[in-house]
C-alpha positions as CSV (number, residue, x, y, z in Angstrom):
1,X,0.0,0.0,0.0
2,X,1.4,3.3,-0.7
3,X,2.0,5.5,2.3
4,X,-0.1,8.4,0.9
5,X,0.1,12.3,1.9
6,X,-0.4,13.1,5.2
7,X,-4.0,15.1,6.3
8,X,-3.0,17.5,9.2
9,X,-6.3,19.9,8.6
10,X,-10.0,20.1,8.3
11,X,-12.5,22.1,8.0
12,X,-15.9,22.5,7.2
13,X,-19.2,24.5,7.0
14,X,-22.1,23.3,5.7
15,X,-26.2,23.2,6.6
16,X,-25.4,20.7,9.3
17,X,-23.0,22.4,11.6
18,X,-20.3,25.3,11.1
19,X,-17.2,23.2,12.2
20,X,-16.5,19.9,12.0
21,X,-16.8,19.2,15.3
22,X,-20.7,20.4,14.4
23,X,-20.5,18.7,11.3
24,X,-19.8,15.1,13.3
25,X,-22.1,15.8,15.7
26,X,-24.9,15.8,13.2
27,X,-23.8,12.8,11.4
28,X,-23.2,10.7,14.7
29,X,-27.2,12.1,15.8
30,X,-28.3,11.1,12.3
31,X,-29.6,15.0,12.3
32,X,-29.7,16.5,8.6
33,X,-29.9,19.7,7.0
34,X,-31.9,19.6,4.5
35,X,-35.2,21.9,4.7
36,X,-37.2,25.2,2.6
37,X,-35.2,27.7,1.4
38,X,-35.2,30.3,3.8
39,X,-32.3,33.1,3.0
40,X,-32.3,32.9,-0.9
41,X,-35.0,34.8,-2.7
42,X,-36.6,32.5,-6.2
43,X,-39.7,31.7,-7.0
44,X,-38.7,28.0,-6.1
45,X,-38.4,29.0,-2.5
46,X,-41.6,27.1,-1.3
47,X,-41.2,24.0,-4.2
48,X,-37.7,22.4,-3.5
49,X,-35.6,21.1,0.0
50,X,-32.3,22.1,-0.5
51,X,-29.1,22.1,2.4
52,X,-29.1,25.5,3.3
53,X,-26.7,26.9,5.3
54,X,-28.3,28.9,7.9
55,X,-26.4,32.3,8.4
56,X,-27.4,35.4,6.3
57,X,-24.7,36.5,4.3
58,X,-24.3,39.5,7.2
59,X,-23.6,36.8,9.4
60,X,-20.8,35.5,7.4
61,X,-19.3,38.4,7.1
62,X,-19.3,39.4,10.7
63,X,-17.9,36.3,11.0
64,X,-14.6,37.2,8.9
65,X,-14.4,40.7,10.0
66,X,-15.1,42.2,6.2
67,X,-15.6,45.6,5.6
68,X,-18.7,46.9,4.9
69,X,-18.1,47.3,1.4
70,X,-16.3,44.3,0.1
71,X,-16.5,41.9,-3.5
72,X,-16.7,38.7,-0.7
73,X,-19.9,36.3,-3.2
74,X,-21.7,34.0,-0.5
75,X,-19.3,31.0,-1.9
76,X,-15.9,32.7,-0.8
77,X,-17.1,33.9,2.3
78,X,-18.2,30.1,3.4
79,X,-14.8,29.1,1.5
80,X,-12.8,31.4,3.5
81,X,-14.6,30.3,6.8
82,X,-13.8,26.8,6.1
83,X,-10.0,26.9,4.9
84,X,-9.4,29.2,7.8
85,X,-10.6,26.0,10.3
86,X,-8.7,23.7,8.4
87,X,-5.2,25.8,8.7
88,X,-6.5,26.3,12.7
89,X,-6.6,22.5,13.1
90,X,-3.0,21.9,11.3
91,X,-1.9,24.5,13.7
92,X,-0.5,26.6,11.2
93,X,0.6,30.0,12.4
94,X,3.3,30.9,9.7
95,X,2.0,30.7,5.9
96,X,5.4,31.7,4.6
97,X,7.2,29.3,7.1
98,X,7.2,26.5,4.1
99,X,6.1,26.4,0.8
100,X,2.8,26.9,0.4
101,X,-0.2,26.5,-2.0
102,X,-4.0,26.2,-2.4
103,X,-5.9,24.8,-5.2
104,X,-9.9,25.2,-4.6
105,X,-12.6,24.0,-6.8
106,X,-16.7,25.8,-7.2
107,X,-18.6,25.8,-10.2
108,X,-20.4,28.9,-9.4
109,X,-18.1,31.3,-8.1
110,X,-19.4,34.4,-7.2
111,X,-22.8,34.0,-9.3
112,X,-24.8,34.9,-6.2
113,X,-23.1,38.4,-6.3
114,X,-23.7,38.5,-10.4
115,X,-27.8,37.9,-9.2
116,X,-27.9,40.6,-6.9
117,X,-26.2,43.6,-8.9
118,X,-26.9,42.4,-12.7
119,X,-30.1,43.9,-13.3
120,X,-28.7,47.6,-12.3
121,X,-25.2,47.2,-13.3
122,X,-25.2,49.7,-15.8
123,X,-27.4,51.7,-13.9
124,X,-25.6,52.2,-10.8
125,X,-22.2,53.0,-10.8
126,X,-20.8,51.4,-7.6
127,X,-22.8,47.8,-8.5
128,X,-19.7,47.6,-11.2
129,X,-17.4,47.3,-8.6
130,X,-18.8,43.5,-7.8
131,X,-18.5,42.6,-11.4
132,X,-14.7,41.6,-10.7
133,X,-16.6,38.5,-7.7
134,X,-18.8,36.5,-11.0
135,X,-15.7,34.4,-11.9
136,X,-14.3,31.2,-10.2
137,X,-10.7,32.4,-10.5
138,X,-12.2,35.1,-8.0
139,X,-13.4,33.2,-5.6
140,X,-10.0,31.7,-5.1
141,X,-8.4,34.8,-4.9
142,X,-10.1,35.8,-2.0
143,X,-10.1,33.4,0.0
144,X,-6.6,33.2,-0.7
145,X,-5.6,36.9,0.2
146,X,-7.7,36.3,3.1
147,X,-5.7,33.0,4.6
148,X,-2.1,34.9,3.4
149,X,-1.4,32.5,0.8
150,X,0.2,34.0,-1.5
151,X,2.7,31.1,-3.4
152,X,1.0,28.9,-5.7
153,X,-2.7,29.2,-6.1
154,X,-5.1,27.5,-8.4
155,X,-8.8,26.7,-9.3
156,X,-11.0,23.8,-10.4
157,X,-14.0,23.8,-11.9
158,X,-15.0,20.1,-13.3
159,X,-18.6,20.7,-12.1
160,X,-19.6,18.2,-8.6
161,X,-15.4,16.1,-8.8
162,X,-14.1,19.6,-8.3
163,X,-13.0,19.6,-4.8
164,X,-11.6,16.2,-5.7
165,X,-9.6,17.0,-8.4
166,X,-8.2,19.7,-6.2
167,X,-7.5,17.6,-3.5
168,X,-5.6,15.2,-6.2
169,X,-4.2,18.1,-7.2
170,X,-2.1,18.6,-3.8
171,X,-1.6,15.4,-2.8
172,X,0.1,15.1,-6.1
173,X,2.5,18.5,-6.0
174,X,3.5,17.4,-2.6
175,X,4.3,14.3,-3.3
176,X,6.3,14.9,-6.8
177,X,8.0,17.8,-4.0
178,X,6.6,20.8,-5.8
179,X,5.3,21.8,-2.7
180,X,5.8,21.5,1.1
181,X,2.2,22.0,2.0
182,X,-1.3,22.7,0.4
183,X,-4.8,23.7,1.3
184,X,-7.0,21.8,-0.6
185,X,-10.9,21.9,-1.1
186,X,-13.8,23.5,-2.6
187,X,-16.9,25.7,-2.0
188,X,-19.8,26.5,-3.3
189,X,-23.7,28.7,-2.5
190,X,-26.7,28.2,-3.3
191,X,-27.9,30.4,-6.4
192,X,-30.7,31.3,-8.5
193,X,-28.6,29.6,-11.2
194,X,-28.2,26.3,-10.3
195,X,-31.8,25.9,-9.0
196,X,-33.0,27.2,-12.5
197,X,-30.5,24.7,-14.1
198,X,-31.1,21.8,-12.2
199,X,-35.0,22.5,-12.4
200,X,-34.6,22.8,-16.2
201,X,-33.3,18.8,-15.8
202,X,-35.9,17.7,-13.7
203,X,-33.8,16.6,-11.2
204,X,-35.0,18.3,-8.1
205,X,-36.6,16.5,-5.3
206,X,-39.3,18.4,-3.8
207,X,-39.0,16.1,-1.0
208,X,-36.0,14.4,1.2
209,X,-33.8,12.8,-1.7
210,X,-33.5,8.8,-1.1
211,X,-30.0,7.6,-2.5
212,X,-29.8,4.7,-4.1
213,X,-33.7,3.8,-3.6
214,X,-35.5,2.4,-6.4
215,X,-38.1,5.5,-6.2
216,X,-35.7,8.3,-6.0
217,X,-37.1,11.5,-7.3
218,X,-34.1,13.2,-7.9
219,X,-31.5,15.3,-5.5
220,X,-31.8,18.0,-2.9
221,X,-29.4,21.0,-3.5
222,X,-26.7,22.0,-1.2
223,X,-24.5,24.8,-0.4
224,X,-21.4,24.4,1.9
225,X,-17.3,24.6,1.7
226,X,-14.6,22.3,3.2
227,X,-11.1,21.8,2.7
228,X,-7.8,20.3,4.1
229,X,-4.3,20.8,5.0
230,X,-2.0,18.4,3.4
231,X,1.6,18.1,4.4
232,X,5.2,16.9,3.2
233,X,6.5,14.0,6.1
234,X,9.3,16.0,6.2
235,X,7.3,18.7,8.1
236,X,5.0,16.1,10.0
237,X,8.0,14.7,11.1
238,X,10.1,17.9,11.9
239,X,7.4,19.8,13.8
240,X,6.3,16.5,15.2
241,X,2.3,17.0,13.7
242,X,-0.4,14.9,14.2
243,X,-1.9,13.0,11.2
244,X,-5.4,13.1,10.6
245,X,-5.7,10.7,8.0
246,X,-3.4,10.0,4.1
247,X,-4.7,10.3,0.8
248,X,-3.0,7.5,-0.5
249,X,-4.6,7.0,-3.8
250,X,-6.5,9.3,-6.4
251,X,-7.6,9.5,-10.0
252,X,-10.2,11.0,-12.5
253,X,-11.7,10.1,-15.9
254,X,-14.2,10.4,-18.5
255,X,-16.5,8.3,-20.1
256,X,-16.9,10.8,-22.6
257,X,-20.8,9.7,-23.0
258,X,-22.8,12.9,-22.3
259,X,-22.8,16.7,-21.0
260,X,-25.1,16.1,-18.6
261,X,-25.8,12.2,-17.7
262,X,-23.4,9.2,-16.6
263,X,-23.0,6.1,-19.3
264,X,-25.3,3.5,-18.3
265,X,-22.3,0.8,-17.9
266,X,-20.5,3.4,-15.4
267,X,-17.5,3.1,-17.6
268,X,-16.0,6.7,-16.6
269,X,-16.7,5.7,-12.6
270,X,-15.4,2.3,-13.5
271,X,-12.2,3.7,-14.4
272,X,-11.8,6.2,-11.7
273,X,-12.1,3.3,-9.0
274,X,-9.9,1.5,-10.7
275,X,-7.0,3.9,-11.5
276,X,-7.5,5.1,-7.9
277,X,-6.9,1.2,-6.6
278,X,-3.8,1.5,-8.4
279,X,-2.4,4.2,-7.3
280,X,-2.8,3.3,-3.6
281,X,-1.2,-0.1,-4.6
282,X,-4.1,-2.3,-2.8
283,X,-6.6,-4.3,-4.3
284,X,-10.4,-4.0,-4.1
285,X,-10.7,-6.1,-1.5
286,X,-8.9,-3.7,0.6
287,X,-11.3,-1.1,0.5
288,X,-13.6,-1.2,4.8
289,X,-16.3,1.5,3.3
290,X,-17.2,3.6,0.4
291,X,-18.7,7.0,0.6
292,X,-20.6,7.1,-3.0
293,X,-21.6,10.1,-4.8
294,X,-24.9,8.8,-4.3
295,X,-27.1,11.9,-5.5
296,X,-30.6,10.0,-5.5
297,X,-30.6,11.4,-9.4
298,X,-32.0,8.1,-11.4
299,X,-29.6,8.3,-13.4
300,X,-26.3,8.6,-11.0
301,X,-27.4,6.1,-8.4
302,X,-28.1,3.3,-11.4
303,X,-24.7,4.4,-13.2
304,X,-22.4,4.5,-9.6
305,X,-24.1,1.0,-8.8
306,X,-23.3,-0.6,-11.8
307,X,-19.6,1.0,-11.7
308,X,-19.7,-0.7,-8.2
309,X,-20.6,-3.7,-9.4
310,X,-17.8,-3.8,-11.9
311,X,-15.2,-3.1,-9.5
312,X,-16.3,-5.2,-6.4
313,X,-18.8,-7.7,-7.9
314,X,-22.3,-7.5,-6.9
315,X,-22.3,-9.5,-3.9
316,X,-18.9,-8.9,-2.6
317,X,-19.6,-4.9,-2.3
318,X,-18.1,-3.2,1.0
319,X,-20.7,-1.1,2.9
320,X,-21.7,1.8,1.2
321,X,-23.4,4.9,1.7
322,X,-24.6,8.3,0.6
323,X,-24.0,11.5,2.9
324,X,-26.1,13.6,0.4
325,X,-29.1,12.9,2.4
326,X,-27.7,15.2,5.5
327,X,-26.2,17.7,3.5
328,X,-27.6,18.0,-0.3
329,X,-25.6,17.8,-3.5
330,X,-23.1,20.4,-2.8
331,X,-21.7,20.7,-6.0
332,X,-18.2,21.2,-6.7
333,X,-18.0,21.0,-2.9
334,X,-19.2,17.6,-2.6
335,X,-15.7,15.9,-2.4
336,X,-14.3,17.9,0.1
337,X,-17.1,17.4,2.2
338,X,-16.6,13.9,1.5
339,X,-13.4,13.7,2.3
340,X,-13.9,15.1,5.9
341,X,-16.8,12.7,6.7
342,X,-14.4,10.1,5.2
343,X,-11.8,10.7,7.5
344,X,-13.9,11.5,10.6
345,X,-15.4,7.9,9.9
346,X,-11.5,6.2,9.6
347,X,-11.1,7.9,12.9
348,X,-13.9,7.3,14.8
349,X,-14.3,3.5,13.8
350,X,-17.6,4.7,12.4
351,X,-20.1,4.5,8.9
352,X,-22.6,7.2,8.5
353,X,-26.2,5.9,7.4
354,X,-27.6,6.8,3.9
355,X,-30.5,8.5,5.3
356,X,-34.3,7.7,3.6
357,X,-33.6,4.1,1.9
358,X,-36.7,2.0,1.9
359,X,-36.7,0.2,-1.6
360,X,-33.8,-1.9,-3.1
361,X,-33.5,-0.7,-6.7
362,X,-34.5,-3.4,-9.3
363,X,-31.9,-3.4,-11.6
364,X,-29.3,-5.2,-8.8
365,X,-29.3,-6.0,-5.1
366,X,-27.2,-3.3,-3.4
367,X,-28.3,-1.6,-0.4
368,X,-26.9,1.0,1.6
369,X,-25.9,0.8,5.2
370,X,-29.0,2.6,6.8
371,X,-28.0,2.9,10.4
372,X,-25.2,4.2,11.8
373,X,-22.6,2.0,13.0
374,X,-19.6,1.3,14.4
375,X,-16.5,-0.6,12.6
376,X,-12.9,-0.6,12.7
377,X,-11.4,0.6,9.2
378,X,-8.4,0.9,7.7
379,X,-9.4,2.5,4.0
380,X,-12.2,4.3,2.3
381,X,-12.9,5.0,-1.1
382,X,-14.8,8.1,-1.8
383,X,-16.5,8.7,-4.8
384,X,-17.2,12.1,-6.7
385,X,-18.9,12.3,-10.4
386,X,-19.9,15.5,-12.2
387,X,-21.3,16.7,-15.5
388,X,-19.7,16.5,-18.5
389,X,-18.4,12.6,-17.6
390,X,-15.8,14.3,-14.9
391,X,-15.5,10.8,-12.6
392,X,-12.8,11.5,-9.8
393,X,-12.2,9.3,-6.6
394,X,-9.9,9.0,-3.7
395,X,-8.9,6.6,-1.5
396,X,-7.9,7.7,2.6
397,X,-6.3,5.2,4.4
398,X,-5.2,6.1,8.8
């Protein structure tokens, strides 16, 4: 098994807790997030459930001490207030002490802010300055500036494997020594756009989604941020840091099959597992738990399961499960998020249920652990899939 890069950070915010000490909390009380929208203003407000995080974005920015005026979009204030966690936890207190970098992935950037000032823009001067806070290179930026990092710094936008790939990302600069250490992650709010979008697919739930259940109806929207610090062994061994967990294997593909829906044989999940087996040098039968993607989309959940299948065989599986049902589909943050329930569940010997299962699907004869429970684990797999066939998953081993 390959040693893997060592976790020494997280953090996270999302519609089930602000830290991740609230965040576990939740998923060991089986309490979710997912309700009415209550901050954003659409017409869908009264129609959908989505995982709303619940500060206004006054809140937030108390939070972080902005200024009054400031170009701060709802997804890199929640960014900021995540990374900041995650570089609390690692105990950093000297960005320029090593080299440093941070790769974060969102697929909306600052689109929130674009909804808000759009419609006057040309009307009202001092609307142009938010302009600059619509694009995801933005978002980075500040969250960035506001966490001092100032070496390398880099976004990802391959839709819902975004924090994934930036994870992968990091984990690979550190360990081809391009980089001592590397805050790694993604964010992403809740906007008009992506409820529109998603609407226009008829993939919203209107109810609490139901991964991997033969009636799913579709998934429940999220908004949250998380990321993590990794770090070189050389510094976990000269400042004598605790480990929180290794990435130890990672990869992404394409199944090249459609802009907006997964090939029915699971060919570009298939190959993500697969890659990713390889790179942590262990065999399938190695893997204590996977954390699916699992978005209770008809599509997804048939496509993942069948990817499954191919990998594991169907009745040799390990236990799997969905988080989606606590938090909702949190886009390009989804693997971040991911990755810290993953690592929470390494090291508290425990599996978080896939909440609202009642029907085994037809078409084969998985189903998800339901219940929480306790088990000792060495290695997770962690799955994230996104439009456009962008397949990424990572392996975390303790």
């Amino acid at each position: 098994m390959s040693k893997g890069i060592a976790i020494t950070g997280m953090g996270i915010i999302s519609s089930i807790g602000d830290t991740v000490e609230d965040n576990f909390h939740a998923l060991r009380s089986t309490v979710h997030g997912i309700s009415r929208i209550e901050f954003l203003e659409t017409k869908h407000k009264d129609a959908i459930m989505v995982g709303e995080i619940k500060k206004t974005n006054k809140d937030l920015e108390n939070t972080l001490g902005l200024p009054a005026i400031n170009s701060f979009s709802r997804t890199a204030m929640i960014g900021a207030i995540a990374a900041k966690e995650a570089l609390d936890n690692a105990k950093i207190d000297s960005i320029d002490k090593y080299r440093t970098g941070f790769v974060s992935g969102t697929s909306v950037g600052g689109m929130d802010m674009t909804e808000r000032h759009y419609l006057k823009y040309h009307e009202i001067k001092e609307n142009r300055r938010y302009i600059e806070a619509q694009h995801a290179g933005f978002t980075t930026e500040s969250i960035s500036n506001y966490l001092g990092i100032r070496g390398y710094v880099s976004t990802i936008s391959t839709a819902c494997s975004s924090a994934a790939n930036a994870i992968m990302l990091g984990a690979r600069m550190i360990k081809a020594g391009k980089i001592d250490r590397i805050v790694v992650g993604g964010t992403d709010a809740l906007s008009k756009f992506t409820i529109n979008g998603f609407g226009t697919l008829m993939i919203l739930s209107d109810e609490e989604c139901t991964p991997f259940d033969e009636n799913r109806k579709g998934l429940n929207l999220g908004e949250a941020a998380a990321y993590l610090v990794l770090e070189s062994d050389e510094i976990v061994t000269k400042e004598n840091k605790e480990v929180l967990g290794r990435v130890s294997g990672w990869a992404n593909a394409n199944d090249a099959y459609h802009q907006t829906a997964s090939s029915s044989d699971g060919e570009g999940a298939y190959l993500a597992m697969k890659k990713a087996l390889e790179v942590a040098n262990i065999s399938s039968e190695d893997i204590d738990y996977i954390n699916a993607h699992g978005t209770a989309t008809p599509n997804n959940d048939l496509s993942e399961g069948v990817a499954m299948t191919r990998i594991f065989g169907e009745d040799t599986i390990p236990t799997f499960s969905s988080t989606k049902a606590f938090t909702g589909h949190t886009l390009a943050a989804a693997g971040s998020v991911e990755a810290v329930y993953s690592i929470l569940s390494l090291r508290e010997h425990l599996i978080f249920p896939n909440l609202n299962f009642q029907t085994r699907m037809k078409e084969f004869s998985l189903i998800p652990q339901t219940e929480l429970i306790s088990k000792e684990m060495k290695t997770i797999l962690s799955n994230s899939f996104g439009f456009g066939g962008n397949c990424s998953t990572l392996i975390f081993t303790r």
